[in-house]
SERO-4910 file (N, C-alpha, C, O; in steps of 0.05 Angstrom, whole numbers):
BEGIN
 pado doro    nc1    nc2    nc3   cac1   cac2   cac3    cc1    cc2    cc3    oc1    oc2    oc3
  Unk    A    699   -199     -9    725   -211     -9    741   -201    -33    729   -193    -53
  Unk    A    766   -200    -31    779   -179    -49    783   -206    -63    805   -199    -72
  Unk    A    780   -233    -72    784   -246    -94    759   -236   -114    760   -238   -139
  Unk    A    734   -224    -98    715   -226   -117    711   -201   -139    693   -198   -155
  Unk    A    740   -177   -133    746   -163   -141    755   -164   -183    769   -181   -195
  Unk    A    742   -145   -194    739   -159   -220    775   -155   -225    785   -167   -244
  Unk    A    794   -135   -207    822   -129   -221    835   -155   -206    859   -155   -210
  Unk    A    829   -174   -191    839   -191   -169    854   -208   -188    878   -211   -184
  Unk    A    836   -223   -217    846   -242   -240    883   -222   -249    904   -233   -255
  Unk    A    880   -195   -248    897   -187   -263    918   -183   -247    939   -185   -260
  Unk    A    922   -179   -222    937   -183   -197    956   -204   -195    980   -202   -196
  Unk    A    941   -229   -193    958   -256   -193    964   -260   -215    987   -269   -217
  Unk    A    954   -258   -232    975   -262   -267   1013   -249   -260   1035   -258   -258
  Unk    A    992   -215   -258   1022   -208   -250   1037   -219   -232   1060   -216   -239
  Unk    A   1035   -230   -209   1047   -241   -183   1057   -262   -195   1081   -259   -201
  Unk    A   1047   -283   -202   1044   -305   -219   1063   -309   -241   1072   -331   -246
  Unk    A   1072   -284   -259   1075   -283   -281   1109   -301   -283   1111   -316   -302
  Unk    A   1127   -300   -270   1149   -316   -268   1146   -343   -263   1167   -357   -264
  Unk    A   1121   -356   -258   1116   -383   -247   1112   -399   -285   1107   -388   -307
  Unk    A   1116   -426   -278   1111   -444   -302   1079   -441   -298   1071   -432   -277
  Unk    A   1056   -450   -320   1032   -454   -311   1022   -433   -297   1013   -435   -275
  Unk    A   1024   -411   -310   1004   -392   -295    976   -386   -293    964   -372   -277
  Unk    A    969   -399   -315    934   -398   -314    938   -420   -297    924   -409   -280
  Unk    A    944   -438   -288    936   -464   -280    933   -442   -241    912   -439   -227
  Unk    A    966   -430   -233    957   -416   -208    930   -400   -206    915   -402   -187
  Unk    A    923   -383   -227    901   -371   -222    880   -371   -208    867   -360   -190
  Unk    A    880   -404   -235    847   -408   -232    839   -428   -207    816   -433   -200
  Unk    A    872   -441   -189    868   -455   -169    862   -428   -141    851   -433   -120
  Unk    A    872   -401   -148    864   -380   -128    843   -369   -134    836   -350   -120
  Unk    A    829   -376   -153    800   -359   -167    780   -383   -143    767   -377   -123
  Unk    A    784   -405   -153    767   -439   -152    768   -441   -118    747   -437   -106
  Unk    A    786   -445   -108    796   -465    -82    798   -441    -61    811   -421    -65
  Unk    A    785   -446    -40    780   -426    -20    800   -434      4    805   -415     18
  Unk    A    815   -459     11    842   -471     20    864   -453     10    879   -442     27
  Unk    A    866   -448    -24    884   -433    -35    888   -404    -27    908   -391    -27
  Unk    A    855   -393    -20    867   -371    -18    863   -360     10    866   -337     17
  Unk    A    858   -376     19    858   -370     58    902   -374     54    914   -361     71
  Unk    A    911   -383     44    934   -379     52    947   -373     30    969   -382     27
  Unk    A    936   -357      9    946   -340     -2    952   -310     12    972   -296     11
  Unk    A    921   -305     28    928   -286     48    940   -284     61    951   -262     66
  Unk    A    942   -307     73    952   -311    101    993   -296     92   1008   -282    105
  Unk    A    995   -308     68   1027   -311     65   1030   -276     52   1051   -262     52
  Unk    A   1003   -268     43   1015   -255     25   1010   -224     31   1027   -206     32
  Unk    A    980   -221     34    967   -203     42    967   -187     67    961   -164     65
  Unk    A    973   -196     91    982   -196    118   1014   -184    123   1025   -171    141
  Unk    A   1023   -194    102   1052   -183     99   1050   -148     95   1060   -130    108
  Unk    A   1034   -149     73   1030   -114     53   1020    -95     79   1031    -74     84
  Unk    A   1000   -108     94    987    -96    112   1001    -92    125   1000    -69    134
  Unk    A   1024   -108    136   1044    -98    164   1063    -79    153   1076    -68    170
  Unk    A   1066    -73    134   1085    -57    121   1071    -24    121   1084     -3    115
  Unk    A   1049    -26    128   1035     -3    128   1014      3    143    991      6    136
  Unk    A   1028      3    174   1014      0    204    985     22    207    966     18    222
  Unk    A    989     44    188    980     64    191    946     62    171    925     75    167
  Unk    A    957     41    164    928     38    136    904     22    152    908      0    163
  Unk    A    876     36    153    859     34    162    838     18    145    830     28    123
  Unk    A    828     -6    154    819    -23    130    785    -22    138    775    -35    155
  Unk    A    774     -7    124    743      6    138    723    -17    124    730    -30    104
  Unk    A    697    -22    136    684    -42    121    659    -21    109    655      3    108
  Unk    A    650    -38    103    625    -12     74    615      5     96    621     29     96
  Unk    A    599     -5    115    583     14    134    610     37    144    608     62    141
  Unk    A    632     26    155    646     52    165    657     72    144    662     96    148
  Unk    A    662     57    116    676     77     90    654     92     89    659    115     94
  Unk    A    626     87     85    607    107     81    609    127     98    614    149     88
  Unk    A    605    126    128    609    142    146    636    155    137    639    179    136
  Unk    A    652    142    131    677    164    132    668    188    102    671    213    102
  Unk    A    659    172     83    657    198     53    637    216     65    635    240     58
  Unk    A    616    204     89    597    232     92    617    250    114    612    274    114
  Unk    A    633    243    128    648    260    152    667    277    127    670    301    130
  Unk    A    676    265    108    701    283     85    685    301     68    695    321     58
  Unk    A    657    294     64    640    313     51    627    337     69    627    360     59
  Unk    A    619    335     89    620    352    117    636    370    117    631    394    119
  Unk    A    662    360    115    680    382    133    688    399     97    698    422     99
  Unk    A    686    393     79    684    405     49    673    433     50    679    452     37
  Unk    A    651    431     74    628    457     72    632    472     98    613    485    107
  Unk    A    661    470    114    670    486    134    686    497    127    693    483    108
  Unk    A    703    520    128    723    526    137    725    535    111    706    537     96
  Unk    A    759    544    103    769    566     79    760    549     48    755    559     26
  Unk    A    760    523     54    755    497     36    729    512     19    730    514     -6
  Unk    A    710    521     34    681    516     26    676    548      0    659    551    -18
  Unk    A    700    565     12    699    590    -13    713    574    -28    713    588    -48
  Unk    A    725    556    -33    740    553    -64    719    550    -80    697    543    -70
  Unk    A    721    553    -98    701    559   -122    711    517   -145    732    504   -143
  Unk    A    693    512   -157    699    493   -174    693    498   -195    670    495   -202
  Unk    A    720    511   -217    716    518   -240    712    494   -263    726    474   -261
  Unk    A    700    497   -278    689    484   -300    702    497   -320    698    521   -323
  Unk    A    722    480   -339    749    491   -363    726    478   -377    709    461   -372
  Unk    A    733    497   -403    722    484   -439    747    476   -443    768    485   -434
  Unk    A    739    450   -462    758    440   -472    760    456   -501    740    463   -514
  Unk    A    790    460   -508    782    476   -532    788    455   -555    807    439   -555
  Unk    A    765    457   -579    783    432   -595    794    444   -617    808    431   -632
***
């Protein structure tokens, strides 16, 4: 659940940040599982329709997807690029 996200606290601060009592919103969207079923509902659902095209993968399919993007890395003109390693000079 993206509340259990450790940047989630820093999110609603900012969202938050114009409201009186803003620790008080927080910690009722951190705490109360009412709060944040329609915190989504109002808030999150909105972002998503704004960006029809964004594919929201769950762990098992994101995995599958980094091994299909690491795959195709080792086909085609991709796979001669070379990965140079710079010194940093100090």
């Amino acid at each position: 659940m993206l509340s259990e996200h450790k940047a989630f606290k820093d999110l609603i601060k900012e969202h938050y940040k114009n409201k009186d009592q803003t620790d008080r919103w927080v910690k009722r969207i951190l705490k109360d599982d009412d709060v944040k079923i329609n915190f989504y509902k109002n808030h999150i659902r909105k972002i998503i329709e704004q960006f029809p095209k964004l594919k929201i993968y769950t762990p098992k399919e994101y995995k599958a997807y980094l091994v299909k993007i690491k795959a195709n890395k080792s086909k085609g003109l991709g796979s001669l690029k070379n990965t140079i390693k710079r010194v940093r000079k100090s």
